[in-house]
N, C-alpha and C positions, 0 to 999 in steps of 0.2 A: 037660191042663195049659193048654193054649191057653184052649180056654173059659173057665175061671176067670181066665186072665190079661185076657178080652176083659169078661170079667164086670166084673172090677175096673175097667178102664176105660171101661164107662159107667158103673157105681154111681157114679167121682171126678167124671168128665162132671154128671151129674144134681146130685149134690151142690151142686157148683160155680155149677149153673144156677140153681139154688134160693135156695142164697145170695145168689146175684146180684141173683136177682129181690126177694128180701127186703129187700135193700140198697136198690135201688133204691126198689120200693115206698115203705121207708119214708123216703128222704128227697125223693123227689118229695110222698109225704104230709106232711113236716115245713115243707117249702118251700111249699107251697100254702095249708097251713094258716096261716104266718106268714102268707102274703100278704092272704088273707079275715081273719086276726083284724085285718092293720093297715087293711081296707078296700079291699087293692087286691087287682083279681082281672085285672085290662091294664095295659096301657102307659098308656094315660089315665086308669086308675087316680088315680095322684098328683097331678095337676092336678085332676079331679074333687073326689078328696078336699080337697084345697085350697080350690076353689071352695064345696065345703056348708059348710066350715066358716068361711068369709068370709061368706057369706050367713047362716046358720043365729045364727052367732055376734056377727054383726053388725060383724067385723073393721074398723081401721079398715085406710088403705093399709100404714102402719108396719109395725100387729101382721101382717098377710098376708105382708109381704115378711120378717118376723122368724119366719115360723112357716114359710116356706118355705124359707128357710137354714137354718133346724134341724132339716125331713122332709129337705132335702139335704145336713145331712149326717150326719143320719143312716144314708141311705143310702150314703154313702161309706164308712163304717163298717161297714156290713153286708158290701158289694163287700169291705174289706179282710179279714173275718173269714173269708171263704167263699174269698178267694184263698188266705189262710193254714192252713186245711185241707184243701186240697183235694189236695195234695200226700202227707196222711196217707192218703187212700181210694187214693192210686196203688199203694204198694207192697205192700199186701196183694193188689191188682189183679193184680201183675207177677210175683209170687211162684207164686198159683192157676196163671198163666197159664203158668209155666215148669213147674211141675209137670204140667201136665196137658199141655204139647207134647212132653213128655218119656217121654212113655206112648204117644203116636203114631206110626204108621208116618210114612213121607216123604212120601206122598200126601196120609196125613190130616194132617201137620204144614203141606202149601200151603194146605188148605182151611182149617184153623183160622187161621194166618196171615190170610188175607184176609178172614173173618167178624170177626178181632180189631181189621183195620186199619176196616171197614166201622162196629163197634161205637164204634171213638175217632174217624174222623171224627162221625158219629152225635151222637156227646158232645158234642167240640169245638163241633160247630154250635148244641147246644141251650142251650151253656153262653157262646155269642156271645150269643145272643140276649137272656139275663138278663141282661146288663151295659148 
């Protein structure tokens, strides 16, 4: 009975991993994709882009400074849509997460505790950096 009880708790482990990685996957693919389809793949991205298309297009100073209040705010837009989801990807997070500490001994509940705290600093910093 142990073994199948230990069995199930990798099978929920793996599960959990996979999803996750899925998850991620796919919205670091969603997010990057946005970013090349809008031309930006850096930080200097949007000014870049700004600049070909004052050049290419022949902007004068007006249209640049009206096409650049409108890429910003656009991206303010973007910033408030992605704040306002992002709170739905937490609780299917916290759900997985109590289920799956709840299958652990006390030992393996320290170690997942700290890969979990390790996984939301992780976040937090990569999700500073897009803002």
């Amino acid at each position: 009975m142990q073994g199948h009880t230990t069995l199930k708790v990798w099978l929920v482990l793996v599960v959990v991993f996979v999803l996750g990685s899925f998850t991620g996957a796919f919205t670091i693919g969603a997010v990057t994709g946005f970013y090349h389809a809008m031309g930006r793949s850096d930080r200097n991205a949007p000014h870049d882009r700004i600049e070909k298309m004052r050049r290419d297009l022949n902007l004068t100073e007006d249209q640049t400074k009206s096409v650049n209040a409108i890429l910003d705010e656009t991206r303010n837009e973007y910033r408030s849509l992605r704040a306002e989801l992002r709170p739905r990807f937490e609780e299917p997070r916290q759900k997985a997460r109590t289920k799956i500490r709840a299958l652990l001994t006390p030992e393996q509940q320290q170690k997942f505790d700290a890969m979990v705290a390790q996984q939301d600093a992780q976040r937090e910093g990569d999700q500073k950096k897009q803002r």
